[in-house]
Each structure stands twice: as structure tokens, then as C-alpha cells.
C-alpha positions in Angstrom: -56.7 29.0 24.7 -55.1 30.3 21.6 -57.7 33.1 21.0 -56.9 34.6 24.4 -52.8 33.8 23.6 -53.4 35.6 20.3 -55.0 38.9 22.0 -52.5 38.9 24.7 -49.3 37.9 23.0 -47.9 41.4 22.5 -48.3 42.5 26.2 -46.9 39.2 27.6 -44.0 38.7 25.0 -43.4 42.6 26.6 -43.2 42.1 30.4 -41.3 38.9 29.8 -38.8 40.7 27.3 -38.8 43.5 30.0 -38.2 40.9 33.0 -35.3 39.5 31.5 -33.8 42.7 30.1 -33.8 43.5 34.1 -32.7 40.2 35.3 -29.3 40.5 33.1 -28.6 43.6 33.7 -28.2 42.5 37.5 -26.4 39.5 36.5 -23.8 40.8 33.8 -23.2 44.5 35.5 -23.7 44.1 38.9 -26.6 46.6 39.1 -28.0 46.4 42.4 -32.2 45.4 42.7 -33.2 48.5 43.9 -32.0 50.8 41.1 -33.7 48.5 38.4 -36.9 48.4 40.4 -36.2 52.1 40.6 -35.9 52.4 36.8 -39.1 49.8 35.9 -41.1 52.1 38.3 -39.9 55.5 36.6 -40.7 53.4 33.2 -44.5 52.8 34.3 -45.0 56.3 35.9 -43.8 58.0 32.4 -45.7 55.6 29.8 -49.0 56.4 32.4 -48.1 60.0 32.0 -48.1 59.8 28.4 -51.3 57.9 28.5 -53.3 60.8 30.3 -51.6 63.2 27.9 -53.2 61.6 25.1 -56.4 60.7 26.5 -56.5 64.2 27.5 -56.0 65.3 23.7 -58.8 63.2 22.5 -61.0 64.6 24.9 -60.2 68.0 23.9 -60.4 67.0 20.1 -63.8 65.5 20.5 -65.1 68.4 22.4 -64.1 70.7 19.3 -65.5 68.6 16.7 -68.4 68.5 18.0 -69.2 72.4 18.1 
């Protein structure tokens, strides 16, 4: 149990920091559900587009090295 907390602490300490950054914005500003799903979506979308962009870069760097 504490090999597999160990591996996945950062990621769940994350989505729970992330889940309650969400849940008090809604309760302290009156933020309605939609725009924060809205915002966590937008969030996902952008770090996956960042995640191609760099995958893409490697590929491109490994291709070069290799000639």
C-alpha cells in the first residue's frame, strides 16, 4: 500500500488540492458550477496541448540526432 501511495502521491495530493480549490471558490464567491467546470475543462485541454507540443519536440529532436 505505501509503495503505490508513494508513486501516486503527487498526482492525488493534485486533483484533491484542485477539487477543493474549486469547491471554495463556489462557496466563498458564489461562482456558479458551470463556469468552474468550464475553467477545469479549459485547464485539461491546455496542459494536453502542451503535452503534444512537447512530445512533438522530442520526436523531432530524436529524428535529428539520429542523422
Amino acid at each position: 500500500m505505501m509503495k503505490w501511495f508513494k508513486k501516486y502521491r503527487t498526482i492525488i495530493l493534485g486533483l484533491l488540492s484542485l477539487s477543493l480549490l474549486i469547491g471554495s471558490a463556489v462557496q466563498i464567491f458564489d461562482v456558479p458550477w458551470y463556469e468552474m467546470r468550464e475553467f477545469v475543462i479549459g485547464a485539461f485541454l491546455f496542459v494536453g496541448l502542451i503535452t503534444l507540443c512537447a512530445l512533438a519536440a522530442a520526436i523531432v529532436i530524436n529524428l535529428l540526432r539520429r542523422r
